[in-house]
C-alpha positions as CSV (number, residue, x, y, z in Angstrom):
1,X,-10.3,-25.9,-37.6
2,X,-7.1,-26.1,-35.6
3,X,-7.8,-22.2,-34.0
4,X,-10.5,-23.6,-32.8
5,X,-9.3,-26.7,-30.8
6,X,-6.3,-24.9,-29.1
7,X,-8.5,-23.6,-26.4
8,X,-9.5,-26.8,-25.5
9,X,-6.1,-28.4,-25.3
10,X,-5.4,-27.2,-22.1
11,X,-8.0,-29.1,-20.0
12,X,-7.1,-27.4,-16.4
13,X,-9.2,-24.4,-17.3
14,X,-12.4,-26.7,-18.2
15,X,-12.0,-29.5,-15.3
16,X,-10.5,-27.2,-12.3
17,X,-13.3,-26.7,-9.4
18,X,-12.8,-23.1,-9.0
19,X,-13.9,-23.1,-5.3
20,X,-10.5,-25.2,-4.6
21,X,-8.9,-22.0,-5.5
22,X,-10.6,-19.9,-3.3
23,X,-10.4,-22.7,-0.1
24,X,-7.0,-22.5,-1.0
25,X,-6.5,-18.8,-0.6
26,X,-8.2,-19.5,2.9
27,X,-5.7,-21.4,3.9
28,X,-2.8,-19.3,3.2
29,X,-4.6,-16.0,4.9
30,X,-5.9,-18.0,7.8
31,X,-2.0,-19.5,7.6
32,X,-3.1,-23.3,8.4
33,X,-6.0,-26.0,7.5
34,X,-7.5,-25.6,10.9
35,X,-8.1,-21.4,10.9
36,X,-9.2,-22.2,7.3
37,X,-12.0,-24.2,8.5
38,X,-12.9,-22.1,11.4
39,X,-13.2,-19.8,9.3
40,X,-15.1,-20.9,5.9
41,X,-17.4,-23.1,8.6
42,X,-16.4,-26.7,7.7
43,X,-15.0,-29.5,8.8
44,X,-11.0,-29.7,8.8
45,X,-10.9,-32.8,7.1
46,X,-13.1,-31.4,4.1
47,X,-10.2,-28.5,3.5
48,X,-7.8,-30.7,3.4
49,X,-9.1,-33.0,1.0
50,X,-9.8,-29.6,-1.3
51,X,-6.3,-29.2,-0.7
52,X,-5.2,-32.6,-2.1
53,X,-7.7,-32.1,-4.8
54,X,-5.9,-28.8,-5.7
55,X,-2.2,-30.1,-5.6
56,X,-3.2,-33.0,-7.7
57,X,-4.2,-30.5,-9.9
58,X,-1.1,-29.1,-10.5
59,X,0.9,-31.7,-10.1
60,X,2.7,-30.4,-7.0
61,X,2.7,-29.6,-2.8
62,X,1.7,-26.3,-2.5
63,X,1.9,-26.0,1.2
64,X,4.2,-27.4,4.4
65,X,2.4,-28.2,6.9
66,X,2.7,-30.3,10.0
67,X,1.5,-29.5,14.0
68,X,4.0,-27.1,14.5
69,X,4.5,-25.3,11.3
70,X,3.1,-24.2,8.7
71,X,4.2,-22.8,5.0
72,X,3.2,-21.8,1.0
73,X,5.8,-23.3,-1.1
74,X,7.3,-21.5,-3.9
75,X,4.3,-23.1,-6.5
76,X,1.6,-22.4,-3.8
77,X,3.1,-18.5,-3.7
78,X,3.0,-18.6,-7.6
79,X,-0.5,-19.8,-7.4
80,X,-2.0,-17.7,-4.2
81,X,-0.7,-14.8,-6.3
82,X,-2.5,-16.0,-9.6
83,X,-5.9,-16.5,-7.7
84,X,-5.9,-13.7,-5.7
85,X,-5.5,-11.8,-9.3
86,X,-8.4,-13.8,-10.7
87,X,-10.9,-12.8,-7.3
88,X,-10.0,-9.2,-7.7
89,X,-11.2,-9.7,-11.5
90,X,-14.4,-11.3,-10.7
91,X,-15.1,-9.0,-7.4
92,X,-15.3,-6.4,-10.4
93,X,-18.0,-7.8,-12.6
94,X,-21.0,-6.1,-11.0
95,X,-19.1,-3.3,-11.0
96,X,-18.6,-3.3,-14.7
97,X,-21.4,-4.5,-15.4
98,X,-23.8,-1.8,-13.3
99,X,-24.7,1.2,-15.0
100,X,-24.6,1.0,-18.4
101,X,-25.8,4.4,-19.6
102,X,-24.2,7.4,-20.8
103,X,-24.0,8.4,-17.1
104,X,-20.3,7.8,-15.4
105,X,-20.6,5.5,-12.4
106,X,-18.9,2.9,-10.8
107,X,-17.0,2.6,-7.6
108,X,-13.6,3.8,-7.1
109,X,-11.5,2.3,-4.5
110,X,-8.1,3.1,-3.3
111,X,-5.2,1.9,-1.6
112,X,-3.1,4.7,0.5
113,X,0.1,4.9,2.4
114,X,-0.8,7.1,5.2
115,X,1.3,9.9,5.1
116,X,0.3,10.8,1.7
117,X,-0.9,14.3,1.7
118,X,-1.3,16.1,-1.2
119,X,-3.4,19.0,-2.5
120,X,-3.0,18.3,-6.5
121,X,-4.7,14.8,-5.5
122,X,-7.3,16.4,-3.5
123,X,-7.8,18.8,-6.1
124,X,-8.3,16.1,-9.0
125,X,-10.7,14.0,-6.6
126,X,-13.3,17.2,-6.0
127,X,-13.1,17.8,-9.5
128,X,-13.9,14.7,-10.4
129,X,-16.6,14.0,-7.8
130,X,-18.3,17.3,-8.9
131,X,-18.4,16.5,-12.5
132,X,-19.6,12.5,-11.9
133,X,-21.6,13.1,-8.7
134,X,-22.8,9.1,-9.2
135,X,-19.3,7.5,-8.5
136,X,-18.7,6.1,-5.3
137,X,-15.2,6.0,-3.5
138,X,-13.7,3.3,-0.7
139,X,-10.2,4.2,0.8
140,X,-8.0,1.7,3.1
141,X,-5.2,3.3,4.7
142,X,-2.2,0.5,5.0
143,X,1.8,0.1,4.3
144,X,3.3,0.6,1.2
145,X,4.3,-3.0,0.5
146,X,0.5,-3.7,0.9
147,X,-0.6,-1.3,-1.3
148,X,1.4,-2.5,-4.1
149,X,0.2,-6.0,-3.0
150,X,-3.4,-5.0,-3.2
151,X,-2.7,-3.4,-6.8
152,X,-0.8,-6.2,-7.9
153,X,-3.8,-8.2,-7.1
154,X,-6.4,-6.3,-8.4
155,X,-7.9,-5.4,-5.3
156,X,-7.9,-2.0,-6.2
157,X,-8.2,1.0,-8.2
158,X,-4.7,2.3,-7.6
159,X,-2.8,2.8,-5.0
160,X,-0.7,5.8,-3.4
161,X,2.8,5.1,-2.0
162,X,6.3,5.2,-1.5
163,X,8.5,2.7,-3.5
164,X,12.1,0.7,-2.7
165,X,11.5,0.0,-6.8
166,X,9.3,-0.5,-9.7
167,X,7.1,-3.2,-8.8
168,X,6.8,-6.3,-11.5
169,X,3.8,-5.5,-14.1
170,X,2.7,-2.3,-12.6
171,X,2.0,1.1,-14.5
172,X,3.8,4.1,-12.0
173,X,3.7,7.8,-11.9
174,X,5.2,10.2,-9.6
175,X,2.6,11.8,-7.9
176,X,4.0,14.2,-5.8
177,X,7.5,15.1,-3.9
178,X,8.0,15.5,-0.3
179,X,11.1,16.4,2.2
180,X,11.4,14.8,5.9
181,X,12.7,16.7,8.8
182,X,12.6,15.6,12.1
183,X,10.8,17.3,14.9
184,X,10.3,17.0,18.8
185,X,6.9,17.6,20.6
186,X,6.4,20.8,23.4
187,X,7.5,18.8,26.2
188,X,10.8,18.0,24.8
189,X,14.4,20.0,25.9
190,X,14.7,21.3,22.5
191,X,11.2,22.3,21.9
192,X,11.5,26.8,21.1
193,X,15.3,26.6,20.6
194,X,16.7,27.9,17.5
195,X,19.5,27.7,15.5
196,X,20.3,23.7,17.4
197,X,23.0,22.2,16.4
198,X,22.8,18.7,14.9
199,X,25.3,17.6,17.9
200,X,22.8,18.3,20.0
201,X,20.7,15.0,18.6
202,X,23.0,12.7,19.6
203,X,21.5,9.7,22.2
204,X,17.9,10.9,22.0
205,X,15.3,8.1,21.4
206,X,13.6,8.0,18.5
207,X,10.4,7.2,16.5
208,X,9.3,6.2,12.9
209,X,7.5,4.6,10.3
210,X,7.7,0.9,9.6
211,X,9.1,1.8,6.2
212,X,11.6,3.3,7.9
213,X,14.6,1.0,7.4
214,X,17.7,0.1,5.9
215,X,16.2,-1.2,2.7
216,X,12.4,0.6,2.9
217,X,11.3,3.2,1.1
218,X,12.1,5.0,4.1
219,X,16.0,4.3,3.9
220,X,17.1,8.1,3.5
221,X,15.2,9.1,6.9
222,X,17.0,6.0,8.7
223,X,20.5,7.5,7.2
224,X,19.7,11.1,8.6
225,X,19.0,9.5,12.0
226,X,21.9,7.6,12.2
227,X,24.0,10.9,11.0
228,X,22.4,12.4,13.9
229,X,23.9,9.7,16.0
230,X,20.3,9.1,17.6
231,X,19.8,5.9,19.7
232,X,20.2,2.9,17.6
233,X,17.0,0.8,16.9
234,X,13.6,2.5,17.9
235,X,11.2,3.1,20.7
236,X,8.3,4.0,18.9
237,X,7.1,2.5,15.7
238,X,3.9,2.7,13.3
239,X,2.3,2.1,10.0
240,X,-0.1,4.9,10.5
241,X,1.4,9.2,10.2
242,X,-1.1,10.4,13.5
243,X,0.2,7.5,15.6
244,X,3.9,8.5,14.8
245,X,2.7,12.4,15.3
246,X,1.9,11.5,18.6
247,X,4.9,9.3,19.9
248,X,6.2,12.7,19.4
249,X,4.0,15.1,21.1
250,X,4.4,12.6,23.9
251,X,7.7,13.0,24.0
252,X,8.2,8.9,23.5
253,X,11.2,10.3,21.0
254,X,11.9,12.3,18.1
255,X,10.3,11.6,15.1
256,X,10.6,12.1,11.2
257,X,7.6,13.6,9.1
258,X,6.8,15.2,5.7
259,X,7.8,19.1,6.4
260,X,5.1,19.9,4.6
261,X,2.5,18.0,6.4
262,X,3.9,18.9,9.8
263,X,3.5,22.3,9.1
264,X,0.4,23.8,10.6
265,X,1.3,21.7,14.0
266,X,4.5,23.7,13.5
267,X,2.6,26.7,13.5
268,X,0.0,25.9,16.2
269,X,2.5,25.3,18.6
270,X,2.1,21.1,18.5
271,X,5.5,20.0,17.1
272,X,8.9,22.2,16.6
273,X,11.2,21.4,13.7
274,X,14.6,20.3,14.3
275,X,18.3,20.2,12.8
276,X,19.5,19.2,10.0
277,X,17.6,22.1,8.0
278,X,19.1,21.6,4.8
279,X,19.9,18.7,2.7
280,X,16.7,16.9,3.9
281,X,15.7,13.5,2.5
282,X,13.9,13.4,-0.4
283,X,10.9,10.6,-0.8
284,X,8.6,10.3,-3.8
285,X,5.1,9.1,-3.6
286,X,3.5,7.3,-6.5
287,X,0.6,6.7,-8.1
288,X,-0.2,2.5,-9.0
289,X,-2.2,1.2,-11.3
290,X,-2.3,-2.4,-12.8
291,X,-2.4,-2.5,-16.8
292,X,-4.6,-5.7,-16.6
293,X,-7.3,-4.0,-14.7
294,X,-10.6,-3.6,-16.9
295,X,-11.5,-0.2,-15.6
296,X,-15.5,0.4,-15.2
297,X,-16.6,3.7,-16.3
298,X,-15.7,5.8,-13.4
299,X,-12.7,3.9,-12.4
300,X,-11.4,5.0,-16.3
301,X,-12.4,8.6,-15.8
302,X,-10.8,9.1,-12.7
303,X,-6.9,8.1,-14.2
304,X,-7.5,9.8,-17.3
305,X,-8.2,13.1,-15.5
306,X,-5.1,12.1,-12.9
307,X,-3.0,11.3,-15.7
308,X,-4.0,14.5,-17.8
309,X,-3.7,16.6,-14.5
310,X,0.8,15.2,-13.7
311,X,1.3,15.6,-17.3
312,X,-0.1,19.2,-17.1
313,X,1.6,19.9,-14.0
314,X,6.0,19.5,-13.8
315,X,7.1,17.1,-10.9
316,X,8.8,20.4,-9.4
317,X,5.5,22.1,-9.4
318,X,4.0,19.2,-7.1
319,X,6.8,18.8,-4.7
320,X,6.2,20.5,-1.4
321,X,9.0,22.1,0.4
């Protein structure tokens, strides 16, 4: 008999108005009480009295907020994280719950760093796809901190990017290996030389990823730059790998990209690799998943086959040169 009261001893679950929590994560996108009711269609004063409904709930402020600023507090961050987990859960249910036959189905959706190219992922999705032609597939291209975000919040599938670190309660897998090398557009003084020294670097502007810092995934390409004795600080940044490609065929400044993926421009005449030509930086890209995910049928297929297909294949055969 006492198994069977502990649930109940906890009342929050049992009297919390679960729309609270989802006004609540309004607020925090929308970064205010005012946006938030733009947004959701109300009145302002009817979010903020969800808002005092939801902090007496918890016994605690969970935002700062006054005409001139606004901000989470640490238990509002805690919670925004929380709720955002429990939406991604529910946003799965008709999911899970469509297509319960022997057929695989189910929609797929991933989160991707946009420089991620790689054949052996390619490879895995047409096999895939061919075998469970009733699967469907969403990709959004953003950062890498945001793609663990999404995954951390169940958003997602998984997620494809670079990593400072293991994130906190995430399942990760090297998916493939890649080598930066900087490189300079036709119009550039350099463009056809060979055999440049790295001296001959030294003042030229430069262009990069937003990663691309002193503690981003992107630290070892910010090190090679400043070895070069490029400008400090730079001229051009982006998020996205064609916006950085071309800051550099325009000539806006030199630029950093996977040798593997700059390549064919290489060879089409688009882009022209430059010094150093050895020692390049190293970057691994992973593969994210969250272990409290409840996978629908195809989502479960798809990282068993990805899983099956890295263990099958060393690390040393999926890193491109």
């Amino acid at each position: 008999m006492k198994s069977m009261s502990k649930k109940y001893e906890q009342r929050l679950p049992w009297q919390l108005d679960w729309n609270l929590l989802r006004t609540f994560m309004v607020v925090v996108d929308e970064c205010g009480i005012t946006p938030a009711a733009n947004f959701l269609g109300l009145k302002q004063p009817t979010i903020s009295a969800a808002l005092k409904r939801l902090e007496d709930s918890f016994g605690g402020r969970l935002v700062n907020r006054s005409p001139t600023h606004f901000s989470v507090t640490p238990l509002g961050q805690v919670l925004y994280a929380e709720a955002r987990s429990v939406f991604g859960t529910v946003s799965q249910l008709p999911n899970l719950m469509a297509g319960m036959d022997d057929q695989v189905t189910g929609h797929i959706s991933i989160a991707v760093a946009s420089h991620v190219v790689s054949h052996h992922f390619d490879a895995v999705l047409e096999q895939f796809n061919a075998a469970h032609p009733q699967v469907t597939y969403s990709f959004s291209t953003i950062e890498s901190a945001d793609v663990v975000a999404h995954v951390q919040q169940n958003r997602v599938t998984l997620g494809l990017c670079l990593l400072q670190e293991p994130p906190l309660r995430l399942d990760t897998k090297p998916l493939f290996r890649e080598y930066f090398g900087f490189f300079c557009g036709p119009k550039h003084r350099l463009f056809g030389k060979k055999d440049i020294p790295l001296s001959a670097l030294r003042g030229e502007y430069a262009v990069s990823f937003q990663t691309d810092e002193a503690n981003g995934p992107l630290y070892s390409v910010a090190a090679m730059r400043a070895k070069a004795g490029l400008q400090p600080g730079l001229k051009g940044i982006s998020s996205s790998l064609p916006e950085v490609r071309r800051m550099i065929m325009s000539n806006i400044g030199i630029g950093a990209l996977p040798v593997h993926v700059a390549a064919r421009d290489v060879r089409q005449g688009f882009l022209w690799q430059l010094p150093p030509y050895t020692a390049l930086p190293m970057v691994d890209v992973h593969l994210l998943t969250n272990p409290k995910r409840t996978m629908n049928r195809g989502e479960a297929a798809l990282l068993a086959l990805l899983h099956a297909t890295l263990n099958d294949i060393s690390l040393e055969a999926r890193t491109y040169r």
